[in-house]
C-alpha positions as CSV (number, residue, x, y, z in Angstrom):
1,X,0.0,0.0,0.0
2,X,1.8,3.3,-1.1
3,X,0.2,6.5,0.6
4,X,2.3,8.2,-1.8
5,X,-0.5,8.2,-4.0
6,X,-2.4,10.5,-2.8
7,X,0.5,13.5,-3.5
8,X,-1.1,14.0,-6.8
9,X,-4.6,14.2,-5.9
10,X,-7.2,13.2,-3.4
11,X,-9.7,11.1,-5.5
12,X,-13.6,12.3,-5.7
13,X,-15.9,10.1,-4.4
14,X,-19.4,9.7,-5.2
15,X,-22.6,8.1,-3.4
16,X,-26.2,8.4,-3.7
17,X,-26.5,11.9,-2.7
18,X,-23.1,12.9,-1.4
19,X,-19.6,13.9,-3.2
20,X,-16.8,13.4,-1.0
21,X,-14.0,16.0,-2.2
22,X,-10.7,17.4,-1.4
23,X,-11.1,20.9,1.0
24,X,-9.9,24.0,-0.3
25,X,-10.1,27.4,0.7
26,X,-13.2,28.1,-1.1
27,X,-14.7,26.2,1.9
28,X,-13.8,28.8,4.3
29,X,-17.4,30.0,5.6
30,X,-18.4,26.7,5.2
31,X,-16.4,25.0,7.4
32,X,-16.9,27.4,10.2
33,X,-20.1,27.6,10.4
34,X,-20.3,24.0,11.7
35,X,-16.7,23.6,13.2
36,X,-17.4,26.8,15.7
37,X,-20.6,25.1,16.6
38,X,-20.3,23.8,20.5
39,X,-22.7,21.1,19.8
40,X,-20.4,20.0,16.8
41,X,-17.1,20.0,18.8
42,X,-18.8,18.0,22.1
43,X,-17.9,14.9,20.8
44,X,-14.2,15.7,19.0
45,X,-10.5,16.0,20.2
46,X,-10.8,20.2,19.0
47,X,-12.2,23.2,20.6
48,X,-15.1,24.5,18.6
49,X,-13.2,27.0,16.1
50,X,-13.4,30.7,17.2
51,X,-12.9,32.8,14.2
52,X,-12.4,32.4,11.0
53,X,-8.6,32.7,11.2
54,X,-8.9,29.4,13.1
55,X,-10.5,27.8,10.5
56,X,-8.1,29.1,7.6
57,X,-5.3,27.7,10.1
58,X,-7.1,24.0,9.9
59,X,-7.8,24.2,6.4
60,X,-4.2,25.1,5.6
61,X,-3.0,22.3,7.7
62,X,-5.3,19.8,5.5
63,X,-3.6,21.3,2.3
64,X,0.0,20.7,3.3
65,X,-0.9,17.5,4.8
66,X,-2.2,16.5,0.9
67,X,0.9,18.1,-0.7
68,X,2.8,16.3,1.7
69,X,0.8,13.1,0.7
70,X,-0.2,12.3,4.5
71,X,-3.8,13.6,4.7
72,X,-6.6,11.6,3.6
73,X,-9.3,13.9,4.3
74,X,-12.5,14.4,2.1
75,X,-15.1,17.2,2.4
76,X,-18.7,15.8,2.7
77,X,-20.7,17.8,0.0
78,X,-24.4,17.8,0.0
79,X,-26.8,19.4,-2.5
80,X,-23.7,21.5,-3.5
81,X,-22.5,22.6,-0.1
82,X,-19.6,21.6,2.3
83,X,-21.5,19.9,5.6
84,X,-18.7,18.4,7.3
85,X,-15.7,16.1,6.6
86,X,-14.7,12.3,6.9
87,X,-11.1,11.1,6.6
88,X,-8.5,8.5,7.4
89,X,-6.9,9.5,10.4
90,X,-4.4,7.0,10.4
91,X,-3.2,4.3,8.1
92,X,-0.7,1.9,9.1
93,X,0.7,0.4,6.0
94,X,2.8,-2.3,7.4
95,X,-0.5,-4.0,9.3
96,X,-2.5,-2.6,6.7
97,X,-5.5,-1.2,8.8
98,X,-6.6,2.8,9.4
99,X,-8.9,4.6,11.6
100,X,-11.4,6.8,10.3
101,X,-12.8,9.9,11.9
102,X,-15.8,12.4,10.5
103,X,-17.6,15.2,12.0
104,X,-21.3,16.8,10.3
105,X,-22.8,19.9,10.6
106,X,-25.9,19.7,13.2
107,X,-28.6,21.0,10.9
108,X,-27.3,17.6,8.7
109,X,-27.5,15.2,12.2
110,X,-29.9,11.6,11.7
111,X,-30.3,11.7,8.2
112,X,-27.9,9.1,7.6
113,X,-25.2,11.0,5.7
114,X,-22.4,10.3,8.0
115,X,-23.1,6.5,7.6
116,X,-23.3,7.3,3.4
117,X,-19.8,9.0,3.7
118,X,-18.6,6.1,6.5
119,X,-19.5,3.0,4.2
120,X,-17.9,4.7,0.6
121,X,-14.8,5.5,2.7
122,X,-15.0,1.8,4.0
123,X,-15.4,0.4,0.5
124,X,-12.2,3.0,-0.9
125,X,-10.2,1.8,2.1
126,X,-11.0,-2.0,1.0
127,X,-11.3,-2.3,-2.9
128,X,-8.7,1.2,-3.3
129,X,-6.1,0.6,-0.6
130,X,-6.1,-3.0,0.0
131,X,-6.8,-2.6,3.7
132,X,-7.6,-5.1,5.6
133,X,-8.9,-3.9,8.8
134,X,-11.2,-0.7,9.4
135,X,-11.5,0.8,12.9
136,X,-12.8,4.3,14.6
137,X,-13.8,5.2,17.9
138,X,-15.7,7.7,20.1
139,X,-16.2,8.8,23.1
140,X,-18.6,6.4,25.5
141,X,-21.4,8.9,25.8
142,X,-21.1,9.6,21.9
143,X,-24.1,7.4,21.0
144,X,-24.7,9.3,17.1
145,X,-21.5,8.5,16.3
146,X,-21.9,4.7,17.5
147,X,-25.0,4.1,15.6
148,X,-22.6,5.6,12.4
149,X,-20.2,2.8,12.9
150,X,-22.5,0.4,13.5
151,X,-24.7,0.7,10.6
152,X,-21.3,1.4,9.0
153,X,-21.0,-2.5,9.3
154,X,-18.4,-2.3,11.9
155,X,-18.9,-4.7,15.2
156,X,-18.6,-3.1,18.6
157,X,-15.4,-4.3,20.1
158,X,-14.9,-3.0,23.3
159,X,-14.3,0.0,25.9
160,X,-11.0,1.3,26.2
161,X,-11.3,3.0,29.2
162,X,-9.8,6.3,30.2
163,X,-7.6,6.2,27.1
164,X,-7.7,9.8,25.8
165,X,-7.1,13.0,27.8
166,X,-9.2,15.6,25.5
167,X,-10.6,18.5,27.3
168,X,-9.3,18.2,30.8
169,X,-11.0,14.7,31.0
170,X,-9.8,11.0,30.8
171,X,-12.2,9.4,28.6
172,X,-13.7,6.0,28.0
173,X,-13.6,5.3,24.3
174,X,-15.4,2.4,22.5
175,X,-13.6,1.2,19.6
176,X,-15.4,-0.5,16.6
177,X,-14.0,-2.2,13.5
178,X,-14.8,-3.9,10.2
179,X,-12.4,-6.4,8.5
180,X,-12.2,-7.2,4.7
181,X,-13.7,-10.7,5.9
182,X,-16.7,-9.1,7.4
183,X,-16.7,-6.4,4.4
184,X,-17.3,-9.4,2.0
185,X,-19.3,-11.3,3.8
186,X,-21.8,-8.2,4.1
């Protein structure tokens, strides 16, 4: 599995009703208006953003990171606007397995776009990248984002418990997974 192919370009994919994009500046406004949302950030490792300069800062990060060819992250576009993101936090190439991690606009909540992005991601990260394992996590209380994984097709593994400091807190985090065994057998 070469990351390295990403330098180039992050590739556009396309569900039902979603495109999943590179960022760019463009999405500047867009992109604030849910990431300085305290509802938004109650449930992630950030601080909701504060200004607009804090956003820029974020959205430059993700634009090194792809010339760099270490940031797998896609915009989640709906009816032609930015609503949140999904990417692979990490990818270990040697075991050949990667986390992923997303975060949605509120206005967008239970309308199962999260799960749309979750599963094409899934799919890339199987047929694309050869992957052979598929985890992400959340916080315990986080139920949205557990019934996202698990309609994501990934099974419930367990609690790691007090494994991230985020916020001031020590926090139990459930970890769930898919496998390309379960992926085909699905």
């Amino acid at each position: 599995m070469n990351n390295n192919i990403f330098k180039q370009t992050i590739p556009v994919l396309k569900t039902a009703r979603l495109t999943l994009r590179p960022i760019s500046l463009t999405d500047l406004k867009a992109m604030f208006s849910y990431a300085s949302s305290e509802n938004v950030a109650r449930y992630v490792t950030w601080e909701p953003h504060k200004s607009l300069d804090a956003t820029k800062e974020f959205i430059e990060l993700i634009l090194n990171g792809y010339k760099q060819g270490n940031h797998l992250l896609w915009g989640i576009q709906y009816e032609q606007k930015l609503i949140g993101t999904i990417d692979f936090v990490s990818i270990n190439s040697t075991h050949k397995f990667a986390e992923i991690g997303y975060v949605l606009s509120e206005a967008y909540w239970n309308n199962g776009i999260t799960t749309e992005a979750a599963k094409k991601l899934i799919d890339f990260g199987f047929n694309e990248l050869g992957l052979v394992r598929i985890q992400a996590r959340c916080f315990e209380e986080n139920i949205g984002s557990q019934k996202v994984m698990e309609k994501s097709g990934m099974l419930f593994e367990g609690i790691l418990r007090k494994s991230m400091f985020v916020k001031g807190n020590h926090q139990n985090v459930k970890m769930y997974a898919i496998t390309d065994d379960d992926y085909a057998n699905s």
